[in-house]
N, C-alpha and C positions, 0 to 999 in steps of 0.2 A: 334516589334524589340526593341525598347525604352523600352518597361514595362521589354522587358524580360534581358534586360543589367542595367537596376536599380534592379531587383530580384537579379541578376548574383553578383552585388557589397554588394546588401544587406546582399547576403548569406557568402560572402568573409567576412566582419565586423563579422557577426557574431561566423565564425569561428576563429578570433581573438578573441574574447572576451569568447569563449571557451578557447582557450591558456591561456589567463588571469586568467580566476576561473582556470585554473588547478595550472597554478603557485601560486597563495594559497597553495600550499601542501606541496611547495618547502621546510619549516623549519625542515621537517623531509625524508630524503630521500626513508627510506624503504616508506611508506606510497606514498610517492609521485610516486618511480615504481609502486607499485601494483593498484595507481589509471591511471595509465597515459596505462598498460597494459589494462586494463578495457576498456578504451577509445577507444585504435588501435581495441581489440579484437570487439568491436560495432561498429564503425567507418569498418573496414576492413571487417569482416562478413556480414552487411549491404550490403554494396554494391555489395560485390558477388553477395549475394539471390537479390538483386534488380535487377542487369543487367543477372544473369541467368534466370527470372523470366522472365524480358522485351526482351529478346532476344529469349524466349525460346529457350535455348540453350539445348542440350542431355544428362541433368545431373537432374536426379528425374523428369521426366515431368509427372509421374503419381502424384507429390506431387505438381505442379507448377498449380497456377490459372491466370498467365497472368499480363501485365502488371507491373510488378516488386512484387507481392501480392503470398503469399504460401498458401496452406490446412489453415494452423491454425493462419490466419489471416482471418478468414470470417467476424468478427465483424471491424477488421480494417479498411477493402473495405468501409462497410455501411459507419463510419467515414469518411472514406477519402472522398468518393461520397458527403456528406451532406455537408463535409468541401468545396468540392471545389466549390460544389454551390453556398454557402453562400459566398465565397471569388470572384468570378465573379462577383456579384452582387455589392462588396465593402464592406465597411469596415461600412454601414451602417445597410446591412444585417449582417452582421456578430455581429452588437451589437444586432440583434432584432431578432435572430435565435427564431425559433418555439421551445418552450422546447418541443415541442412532440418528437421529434428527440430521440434517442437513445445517452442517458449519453452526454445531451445537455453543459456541461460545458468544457468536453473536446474539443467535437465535434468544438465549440467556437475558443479554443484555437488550435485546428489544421487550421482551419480556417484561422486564422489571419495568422499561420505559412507559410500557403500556398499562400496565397494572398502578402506575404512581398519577401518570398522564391521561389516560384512556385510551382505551382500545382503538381508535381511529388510524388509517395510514398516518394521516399528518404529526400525526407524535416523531414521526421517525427525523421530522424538521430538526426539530432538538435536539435530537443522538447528532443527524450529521452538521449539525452548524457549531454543536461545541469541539467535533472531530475537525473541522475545518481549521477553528480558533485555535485549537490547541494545535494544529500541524503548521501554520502561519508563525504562534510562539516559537514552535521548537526550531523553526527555520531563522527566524531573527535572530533568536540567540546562538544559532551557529554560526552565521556569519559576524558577529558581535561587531566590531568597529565598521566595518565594510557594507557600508548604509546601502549604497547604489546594489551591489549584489542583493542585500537583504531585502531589497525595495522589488528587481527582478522576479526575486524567489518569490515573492509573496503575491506580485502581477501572475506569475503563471499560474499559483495555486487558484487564484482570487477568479480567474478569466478562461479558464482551462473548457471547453467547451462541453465537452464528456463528462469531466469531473463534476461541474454544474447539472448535469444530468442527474448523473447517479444520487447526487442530492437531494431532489425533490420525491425521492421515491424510497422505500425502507430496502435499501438495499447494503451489503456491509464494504461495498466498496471504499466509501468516504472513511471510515472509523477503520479500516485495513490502510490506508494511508496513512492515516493520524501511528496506528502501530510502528509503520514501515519507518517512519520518521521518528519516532520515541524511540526505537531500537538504537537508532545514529546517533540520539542525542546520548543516550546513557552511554552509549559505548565511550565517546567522547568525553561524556563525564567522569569516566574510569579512568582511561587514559589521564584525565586534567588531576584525579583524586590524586594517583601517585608522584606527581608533581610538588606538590603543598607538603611544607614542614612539618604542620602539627598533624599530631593522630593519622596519615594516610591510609596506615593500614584500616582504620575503622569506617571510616571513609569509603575506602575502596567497597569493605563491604558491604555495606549497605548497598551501595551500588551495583556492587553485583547480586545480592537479591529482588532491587530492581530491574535486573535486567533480564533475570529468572522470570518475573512475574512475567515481562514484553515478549519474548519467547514463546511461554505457554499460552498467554494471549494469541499468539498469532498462531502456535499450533492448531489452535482449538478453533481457529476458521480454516483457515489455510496451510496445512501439513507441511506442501513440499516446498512451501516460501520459506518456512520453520529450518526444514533442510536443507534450502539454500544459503540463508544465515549463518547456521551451522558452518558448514565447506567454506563461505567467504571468510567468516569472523575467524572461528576460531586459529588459524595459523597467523594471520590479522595480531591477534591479542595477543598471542603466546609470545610472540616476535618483542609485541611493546613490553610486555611485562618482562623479558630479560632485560630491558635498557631502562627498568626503574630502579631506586635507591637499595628496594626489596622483591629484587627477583624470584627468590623461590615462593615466597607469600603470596604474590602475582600470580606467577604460574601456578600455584597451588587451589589458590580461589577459582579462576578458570575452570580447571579441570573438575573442582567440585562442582562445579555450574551445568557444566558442561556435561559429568556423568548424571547428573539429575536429570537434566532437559531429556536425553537421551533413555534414560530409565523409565522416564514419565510418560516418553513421546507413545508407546502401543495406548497406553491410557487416557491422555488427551486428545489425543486423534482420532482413537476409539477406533470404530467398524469400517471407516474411512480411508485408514493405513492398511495401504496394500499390501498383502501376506509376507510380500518377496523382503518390504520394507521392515517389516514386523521381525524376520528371521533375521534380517541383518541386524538386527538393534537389539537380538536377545543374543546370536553368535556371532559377534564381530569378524569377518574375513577381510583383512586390510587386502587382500590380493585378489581378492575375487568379487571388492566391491564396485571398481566400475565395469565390471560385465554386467554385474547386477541392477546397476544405474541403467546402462545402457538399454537394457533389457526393459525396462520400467518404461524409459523415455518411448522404444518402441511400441510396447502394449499402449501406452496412452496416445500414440500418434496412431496406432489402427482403433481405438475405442471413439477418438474423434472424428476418424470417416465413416464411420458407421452410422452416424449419429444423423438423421435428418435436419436438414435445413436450409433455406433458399437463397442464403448467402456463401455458400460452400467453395472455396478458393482450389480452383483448378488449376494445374499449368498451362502456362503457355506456348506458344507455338513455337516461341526463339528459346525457350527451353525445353518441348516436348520432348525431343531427340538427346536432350544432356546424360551424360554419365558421368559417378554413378547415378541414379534413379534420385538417393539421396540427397546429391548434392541440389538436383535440380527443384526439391521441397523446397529445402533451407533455401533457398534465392528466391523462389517464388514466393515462400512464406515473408524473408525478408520484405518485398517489394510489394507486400502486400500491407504490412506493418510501417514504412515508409514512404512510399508513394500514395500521392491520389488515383484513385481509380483511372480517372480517364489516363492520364501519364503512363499508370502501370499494364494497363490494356494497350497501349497504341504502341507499346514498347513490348509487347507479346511477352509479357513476364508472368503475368496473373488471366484468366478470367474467370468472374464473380459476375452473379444476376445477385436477382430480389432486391430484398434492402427497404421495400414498402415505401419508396419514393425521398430518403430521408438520405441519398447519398450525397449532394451537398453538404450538407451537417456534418457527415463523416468525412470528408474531403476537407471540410474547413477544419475540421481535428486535427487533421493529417499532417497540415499545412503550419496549425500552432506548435504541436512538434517538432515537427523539421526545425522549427525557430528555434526553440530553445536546445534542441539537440545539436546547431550550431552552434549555437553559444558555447553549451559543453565543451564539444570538439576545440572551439577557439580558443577558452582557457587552458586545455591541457595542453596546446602546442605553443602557447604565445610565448608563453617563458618558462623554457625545459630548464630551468634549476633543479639540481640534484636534491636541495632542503623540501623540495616540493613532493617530490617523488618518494621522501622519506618518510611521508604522513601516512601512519598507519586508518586513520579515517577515510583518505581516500581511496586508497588501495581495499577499504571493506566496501564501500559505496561503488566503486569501479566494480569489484569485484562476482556481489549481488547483481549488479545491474542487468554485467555483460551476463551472468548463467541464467537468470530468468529470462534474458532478452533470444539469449539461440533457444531456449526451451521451445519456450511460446511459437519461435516462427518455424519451429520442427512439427511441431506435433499437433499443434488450432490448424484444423483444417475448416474451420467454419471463420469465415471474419467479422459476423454480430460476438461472437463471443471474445475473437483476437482483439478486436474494437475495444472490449470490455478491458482485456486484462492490459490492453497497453495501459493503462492507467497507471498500473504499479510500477514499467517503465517508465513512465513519463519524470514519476516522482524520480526516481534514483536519476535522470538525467540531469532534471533539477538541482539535486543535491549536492551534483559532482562541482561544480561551480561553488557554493556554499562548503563544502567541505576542504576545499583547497584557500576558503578562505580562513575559515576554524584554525589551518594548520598556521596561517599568515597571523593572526590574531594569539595564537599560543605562542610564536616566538616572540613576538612585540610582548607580550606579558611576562614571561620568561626575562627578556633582557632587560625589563623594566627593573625585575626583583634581583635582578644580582649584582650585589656589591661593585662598587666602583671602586677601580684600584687608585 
């Protein structure tokens, strides 16, 4: 009764201190509705699917798995299950969790949530509404002056129809965004360190051991996002760090960074990291490492057709006959990731059954994407300046976006799960817009601070 009236206050604090990041938002009002609606719609959605779920109440019981958990939170259960183990046990098991465990780093931090919160699904309200809060922060302040962008960015986070899903259920997609987005902002912040007169070099560091931590965070759910970073960022940085006041220090830090991540990564990724990935990162072969890649890519596109499921994305019939075999994946899988169903079927690109009646939902996903993926597209082509083009932030955001994006449509051969990971898509599409703004915002402060002749 005790633990459970110290959880009871715990969780009360901590919904104050939600209040609090929200009022952050406060200096701009539109911004602040459209984050504070985001909130209610998680906050208030949640709860329903939790207490219809725990109550099994007569609304979708063919879609309800029980104890406040839906269909497409199968991986969340595993989580929560492992979480509330390790939180019984204390907060000693909770530091010495098994990384055998499935995306042991979240698993970690639900853990702790539930052991401070209680063991309930609905704790996981909290992890993902302050991941929310904190990826809506880190998107304002990239776009810093450039309100209407910032305003954009925070509708799509805020409205996102998937994203709002994954919310209401312990799942680590929400808080893999909040990641995905802190990576952009420290980078950012690196890049802004060596800019500033006083101390940069101390500066810079720090920053880069922040950016150390966001890394192995994101190792320790998500490996090969980890290594997609990696490939993007680092030529990314290396590139900025020659055009700083103190280029070898720059480069020097980097590559400290970067030989740790890398050292760490068989450890943080644990039983997870595929052997082939494992040799590479103990025996470096710069020449034999995209066969090795390539290799990887294809073992993961046959382990996902093997894989049962009633959404399983077939070719079509205007691509059955394409060659190679290959190419005609990657299109199908594209049009599967971009088109609505019915569009992508009547267009004999895709066909997909199942889906438990819930292909509207996904169709209107499809459709909020395309929006802002236009948007993208439109800022990158509206005004081809070379100053534009010179931003090492967007070329890392570009960069991530486009390799996780051929990944996904090569190798998900199921689209409940492609569904899932466009998410991480969606975000970098988002960002590309916001990062081109950061680079707009870094000159106007730049030309602010230099002396007038």
């Amino acid at each position: 009764m005790l633990i459970a009236l110290i959880q009871t206050i715990l969780a009360a604090i901590a919904c104050g201190l939600l209040y609090i990041a929200f009022r952050g938002f406060r200096n701009d009002r539109t911004i602040a509705l459209l984050v504070a609606a985001g909130v209610l719609l998680r906050a208030a959605g949640g709860q329903i699917l939790f207490w219809i779920s725990y109550l099994e109440l007569p609304f979708g019981r063919a879609l309800q798995s029980g104890s406040g958990f839906w269909f497409y939170a199968r991986d969340g259960r595993k989580y929560f299950n492992q979480a509330v183990t390790a939180a019984e046990h204390g907060i000693g098991a909770i530091a010495t969790l098994d990384p055998k465990v499935i995306s042991p780093g979240f698993t970690q931090l639900l853990a702790l949530f539930g052991w401070m919160f209680g063991p309930v699904a609905s704790t996981a309200l909290l992890l993902n509404i302050a991941a929310y809060l904190g990826t809506c922060a880190i998107l304002v302040a990239l776009a810093g002056q450039q309100k209407r962008l910032a305003m954009i960015a925070v509708a799509a986070v805020s409205f996102s129809p998937s994203v709002i899903l994954w919310s209401t259920q312990p799942l680590k997609d929400v808080f893999f965004l909040f990641l995905f987005a802190a990576f952009v902002g420290v980078a950012a912040w690196w890049i802004s360190a060596w800019q500033r007169e006083e101390r940069p070099f101390a500066r810079a560091t720090l920053v880069t051991l922040l950016m150390l931590v966001v890394l192995c965070a994101i190792a320790a759910i998500r490996w090969y996002f980890a290594l997609a970073l990696l490939i993007s960022s680092a030529p990314v940085l290396v590139i900025a760090s020659l055009r700083t006041r103190m280029p070898l220090r720059a480069t020097a830090l980097l590559v400290a960074m970067y030989g740790v991540v890398l050292a760490g990564g068989i450890y943080i990724a644990g039983p997870h990291l595929p052997t082939q990935m494992q040799m590479l990162i103990a025996s470096p072969d710069v020449a034999g490492s995209p066969r090795i890649l390539a290799d990887m890519l294809e073992g993961t596109r046959v382990s996902f057709d093997k894989l049962a499921g009633s959404t399983k994305i077939n070719v079509g019939e205007t691509l059955s006959g394409a060659e190679p075999p290959r190419a005609a994946r990657f299109l199908s899988g594209s049009a599967a990731l971009l088109l609505p169903r019915p569009l992508a079927r009547a267009a004999g690109l895709i066909e997909v059954s199942g889906g438990r009646g819930l292909w509207l939902f996904a169709d209107f996903d499809t459709i909020f994407f395309d929006i802002f993926l236009i948007m993208a597209i439109v800022t990158l082509v509206r005004s081809p300046h070379l100053a534009k083009w010179q931003n090492p932030l967007l070329w890392l955001v570009l960069g991530v976006t486009l390799l996780i994006a051929a990944a996904f449509v090569y190798c998900v051969g199921n689209f409940g799960a492609l569904f899932r990971y466009r998410s991480m898509i969606f975000l970098g599409v988002v960002l590309i817009p916001v990062a081109t703004a950061w680079s707009a915002a870094s000159r106007t402060t730049a030309a602010a601070l230099r002396p007038h002749s």
